[in-house]
C-alpha positions, 0 to 999 in steps of 0.5 A: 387663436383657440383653434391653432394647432399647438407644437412642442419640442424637446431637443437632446444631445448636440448644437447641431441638433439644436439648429436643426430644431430651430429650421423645424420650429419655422417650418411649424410656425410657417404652417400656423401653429403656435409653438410653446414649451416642450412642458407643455399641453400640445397636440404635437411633440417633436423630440429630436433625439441623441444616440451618442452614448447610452445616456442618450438613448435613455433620455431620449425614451425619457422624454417620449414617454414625458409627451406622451404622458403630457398629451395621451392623443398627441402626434409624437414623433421622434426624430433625429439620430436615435431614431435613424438608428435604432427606429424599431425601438423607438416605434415600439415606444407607447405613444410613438406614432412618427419615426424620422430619420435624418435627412427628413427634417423638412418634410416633418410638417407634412408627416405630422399633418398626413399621419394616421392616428390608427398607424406607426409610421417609420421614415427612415432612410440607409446612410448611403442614401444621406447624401444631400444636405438637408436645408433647414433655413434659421430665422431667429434663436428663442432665448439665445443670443448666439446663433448657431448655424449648420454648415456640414452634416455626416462623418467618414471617420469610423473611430472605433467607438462611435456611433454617430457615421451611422447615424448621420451618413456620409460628409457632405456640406452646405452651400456657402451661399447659403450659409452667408445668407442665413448669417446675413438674416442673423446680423438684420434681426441683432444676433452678433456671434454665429457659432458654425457647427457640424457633425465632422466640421473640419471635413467642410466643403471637402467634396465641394472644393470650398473649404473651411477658411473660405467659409470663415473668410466669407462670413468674416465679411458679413455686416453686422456679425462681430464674431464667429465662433468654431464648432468642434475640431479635428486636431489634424485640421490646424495645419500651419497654412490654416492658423496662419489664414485664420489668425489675423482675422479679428472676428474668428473667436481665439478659443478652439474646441478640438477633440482629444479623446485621450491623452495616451498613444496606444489608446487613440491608437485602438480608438482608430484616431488619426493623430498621435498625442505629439500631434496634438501637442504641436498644434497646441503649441503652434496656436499659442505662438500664433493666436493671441489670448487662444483658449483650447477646450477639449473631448476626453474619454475614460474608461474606453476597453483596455484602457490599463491604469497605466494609460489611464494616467498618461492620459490623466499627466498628458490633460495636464501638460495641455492646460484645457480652459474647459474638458468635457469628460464621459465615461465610455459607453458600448454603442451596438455596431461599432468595433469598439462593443466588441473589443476585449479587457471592457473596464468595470463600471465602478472603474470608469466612474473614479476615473471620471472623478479624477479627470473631472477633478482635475479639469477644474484645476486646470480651469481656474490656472488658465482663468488666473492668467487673464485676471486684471485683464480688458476684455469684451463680453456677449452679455447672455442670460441673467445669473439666476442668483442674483438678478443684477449679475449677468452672464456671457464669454469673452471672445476665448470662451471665459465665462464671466458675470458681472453687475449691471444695472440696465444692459441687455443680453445680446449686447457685447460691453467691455469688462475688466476681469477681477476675481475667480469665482467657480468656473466663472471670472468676476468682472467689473464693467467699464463701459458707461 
């Protein structure tokens, strides 16, 4: 084994990133070489970057400068969406011998091995020409116990502030088959929750004539898988026909992601979203009548250009009549190319970062009202990872994405046991475990 080929990865940003970074590492594996930490001494790292906000951009320099401090004569490749977009930038990076764009993942053995130390390399094709979608076939996780499984790639949506059409092209969507394959190969080696993600998810199957609820009801199917888990949604996507498909299949988690951006008309308005905030109240409310024990996390953007003190609060009162489990809050970040960066009234810096805190502030508020309604309740959890505090308390959620611990003396992550939730405790629900 001395004389194996070694490979690191570091992956930024999305679940759909980390898929992808999952399909290479069993390319790698395939062609003999050992994959160890993205800490580590390697001959080769692999960072599968993010371009979705300036953060990531940064984090992703970040870390090709980190591998290449860790190894000066390693291959480095970035690859991924800050590579597709900005491919000049990330070559002129030191250290930076491979550019690879989306759509060119299955080829990154092929790179690395054919790559001349003397030369920088850039493979990076137009987004019209990311038409197909790339198969990265998944084995197993390391050190997770849900497996997160690429269904669709690409978004036509062109909201006003995003970046991320043009870094991953036009929709287009696996074949079902094959994902009912990789979910089969999931269940045999013990994984018992699939989380399908995508980069516009709800546009599954749309140029196949498939569609997302077939997927559901299909994989719904599978032997050995006890629940599916739904990536990010589009509100427009839950349309009465859908939840009424959906609600009676036990698999399907009741905990539903769908991104809000803001919680003020004239905002989503600029923002080019095709929904109003009445919208998203009515399927809000149209899932609570229909789906027991249904959670909604959400997206929600300040700060975005224009965005007066006076949206900012509608937005703010609009986040607290929903009643989030969980918000994910960011501040708005100018991505280069998009309509938005152009946009007059761009808010101040030291405005945006109040406003984050107030939001923040508040989603924990939230969070634990919606937790306290499920307090003395019996739930099943996925056992995830020990909490690192306490070495007999382990982690994991509830179907409605409630994250809880609970003591337990000898079970193991992956197994889902049942627990009677007791006591709130941060963004956690202490349970007590009732299985013997």
């Amino acid at each position: 084994m001395e004389n194996t080929k070694k490979v690191a990865f570091i992956t930024l940003g999305c679940k759909v990133n980390t898929a992808e970074t999952e399909g290479m590492k069993k390319l790698f594996r395939e062609a003999g070489y050992e994959i160890v930490s993205g800490d580590e001494y390697a001959d080769v790292y692999i960072v599968n970057t993010c371009t979705v906000t300036n953060m990531g951009d940064r984090k992703s320099r970040q870390m090709l400068r980190k591998a290449h401090k860790l190894n000066p004569n390693a291959v480095i490749a970035a690859v991924g969406c800050f590579a597709q977009v900005s491919p000049d930038k990330a070559a002129k990076i030191e250290g930076v011998n491979l550019v690879v764009g989306n759509n060119l993942k299955h080829s990154i053995v092929e790179l690395v091995e054919n790559h001349r130390s003397t030369e920088k390399q850039k493979y990076v094709y137009e987004r019209k020409a990311l038409c197909e979608f790339e198969e990265l076939p998944i084995e197993t996780y390391e050190d997770h116990t849900r497996a997160f499984i690429k269904v669709q790639d690409g978004c036509d949506q062109f909201c006003s502030y995003c970046i991320i059409p043009y870094a991953r092209g036009p929709i287009r969507s696996r074949k079902l088959d094959d994902v009912l394959k990789e979910a089969e190969n999931l269940a045999a080696r013990g994984f018992k929750e699939i989380v399908l993600t995508g980069i516009h998810l709800s546009s599954y199957g749309k140029k196949e004539g498939v569609g997302l609820t077939q997927l559901i009801e299909e994989l719904h199917n599978v032997e050995g898988i006890e629940r599916i888990r739904l990536g990010s949604l589009e509100p427009l996507f839950l349309t009465p026909d859908f939840i009424n498909n959906i609600k009676n299949l036990p698999r399907l988690c009741p905990h539903f992601h769908i991104s809000l951006q803001s919680g003020c008309d004239s905002t989503l308005k600029r923002m080019n979203r095709k929904y109003t905030t009445r919208d998203y109240r009515n399927i809000v409310n149209m899932l609570r009548e229909k789906v027991e024990d249904v959670t909604v996390t959400t997206d929600v953007m300040v700060g975005f250009p224009g965005e007066t003190e006076e949206e900012f609060q509608k937005s703010y009162e609009f986040c607290r009549e929903i009643g989030f489990l969980r918000m994910h809050v960011f501040q708005y970040s100018p991505r280069k190319g998009t309509p938005a960066a152009r946009y007059p009234d761009q808010v101040d810096g030291r405005i945006k970062e109040e406003r984050s805190r107030l939001m923040i502030k508040l989603a924990e508020t939230i969070q634990k009202e919606v937790m306290s309604k499920f307090i003395g309740r019996q739930m099943p959890v996925l056992l995830e990872q020990p909490v690192a505090e306490n070495s007999n308390d382990m982690e994991g959620h509830t179907p409605n994405y409630i994250t809880v611990i609970v003591a337990l003396d000898s079970k193991k992550a992956g197994e889902i046991i049942n627990v009677r939730l007791e006591s709130i405790e941060g963004g956690r629900i202490r349970a007590v475990a009732l299985d013997s």
